[in-house]
C-alpha positions as CSV (number, residue, x, y, z in Angstrom):
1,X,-67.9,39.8,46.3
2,X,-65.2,37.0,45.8
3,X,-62.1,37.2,47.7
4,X,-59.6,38.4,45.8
5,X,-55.7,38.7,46.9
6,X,-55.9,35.2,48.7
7,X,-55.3,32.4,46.8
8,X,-56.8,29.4,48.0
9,X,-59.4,30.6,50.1
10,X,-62.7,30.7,50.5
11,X,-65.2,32.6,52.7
12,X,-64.5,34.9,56.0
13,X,-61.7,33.8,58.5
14,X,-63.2,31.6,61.6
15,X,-64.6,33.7,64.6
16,X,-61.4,33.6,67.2
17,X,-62.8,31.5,70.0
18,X,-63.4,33.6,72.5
19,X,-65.7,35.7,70.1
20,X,-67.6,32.4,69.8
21,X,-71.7,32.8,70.7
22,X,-73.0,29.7,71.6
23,X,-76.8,28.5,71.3
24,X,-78.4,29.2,74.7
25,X,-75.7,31.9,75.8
26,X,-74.9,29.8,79.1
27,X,-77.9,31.1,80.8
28,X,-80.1,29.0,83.1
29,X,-81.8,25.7,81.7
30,X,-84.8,25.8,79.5
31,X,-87.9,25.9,81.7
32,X,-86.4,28.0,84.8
33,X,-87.4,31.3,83.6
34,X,-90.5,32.4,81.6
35,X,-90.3,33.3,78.0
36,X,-89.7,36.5,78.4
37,X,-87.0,36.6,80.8
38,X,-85.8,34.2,78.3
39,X,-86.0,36.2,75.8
40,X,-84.7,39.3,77.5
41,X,-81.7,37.4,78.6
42,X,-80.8,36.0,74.8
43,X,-81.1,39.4,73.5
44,X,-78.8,41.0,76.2
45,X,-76.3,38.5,75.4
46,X,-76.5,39.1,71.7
47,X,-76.2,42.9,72.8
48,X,-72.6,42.9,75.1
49,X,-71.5,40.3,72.4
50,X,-71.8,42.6,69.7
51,X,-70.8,46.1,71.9
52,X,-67.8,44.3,72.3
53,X,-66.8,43.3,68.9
54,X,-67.8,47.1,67.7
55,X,-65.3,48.0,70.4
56,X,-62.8,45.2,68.5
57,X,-63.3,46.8,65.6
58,X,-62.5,50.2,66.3
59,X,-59.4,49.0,67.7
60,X,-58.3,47.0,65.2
61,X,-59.4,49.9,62.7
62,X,-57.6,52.5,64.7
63,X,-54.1,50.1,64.8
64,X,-54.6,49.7,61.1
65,X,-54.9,54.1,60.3
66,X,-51.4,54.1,63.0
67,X,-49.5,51.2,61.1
68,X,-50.7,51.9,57.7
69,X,-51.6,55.7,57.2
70,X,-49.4,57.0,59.9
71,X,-46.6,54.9,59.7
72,X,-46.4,54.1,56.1
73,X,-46.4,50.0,56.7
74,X,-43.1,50.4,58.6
75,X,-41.8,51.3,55.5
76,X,-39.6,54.7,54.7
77,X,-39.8,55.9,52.2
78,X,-36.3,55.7,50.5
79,X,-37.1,51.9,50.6
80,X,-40.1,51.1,48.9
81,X,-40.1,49.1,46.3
82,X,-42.7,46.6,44.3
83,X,-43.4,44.4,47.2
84,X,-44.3,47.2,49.5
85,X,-46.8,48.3,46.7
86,X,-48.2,45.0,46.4
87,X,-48.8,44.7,50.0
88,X,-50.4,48.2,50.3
89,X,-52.8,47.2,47.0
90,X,-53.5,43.9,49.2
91,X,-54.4,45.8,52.1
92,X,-56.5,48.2,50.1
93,X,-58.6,45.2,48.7
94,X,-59.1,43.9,52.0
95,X,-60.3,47.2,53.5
96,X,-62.8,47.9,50.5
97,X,-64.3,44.1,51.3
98,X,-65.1,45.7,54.7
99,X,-65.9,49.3,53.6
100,X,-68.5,46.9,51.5
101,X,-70.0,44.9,54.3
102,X,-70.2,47.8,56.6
103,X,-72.1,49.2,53.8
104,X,-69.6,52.6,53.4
């Protein structure tokens, strides 16, 4: 799906830094452990790497319902006005890109 709503740019944003998984996961040099460990250890890496972006996104997705849904963007509702609704459409296009890599 192209990206629609951001003028300019192209692909997913950068992973933040400290999301970063590097090759070799910082465990012990090649040779000091047999395959399997090896093995074992990688995939536990992968496995607390992704439990804790899950737990990102369910946090991010929960301040999203709170500032969007419960909130109304910050905005009342004597005070709308076309901006607002543009920025709620963005936000709406944004969200169905995820509901469509999440596969929902």
């Amino acid at each position: 799906m192209a990206r629609t709503g951001c003028p300019g740019r192209q692909g997913p944003p950068p992973l933040r830094p400290e999301l970063k998984i590097t090759a070799g996961g910082g465990g012990p040099a090649p040779g000091s452990y047999s395959r399997k460990e090896g093995y074992n250890m990688k995939k536990q890496n992968a496995t607390d790497a992704y439990v804790a972006v899950i737990a990102e996104i369910s946090a991010k997705l929960d301040a999203i319902k709170a500032q969007a849904v419960d909130n109304h963007l910050g905005v009342s509702p004597d005070a709308v006005n076309w901006g607002n609704v543009g920025t709620a459409q963005h936000l709406l296009v944004v969200l169905a890109e995820a509901a469509e890599i999440a596969g929902v």
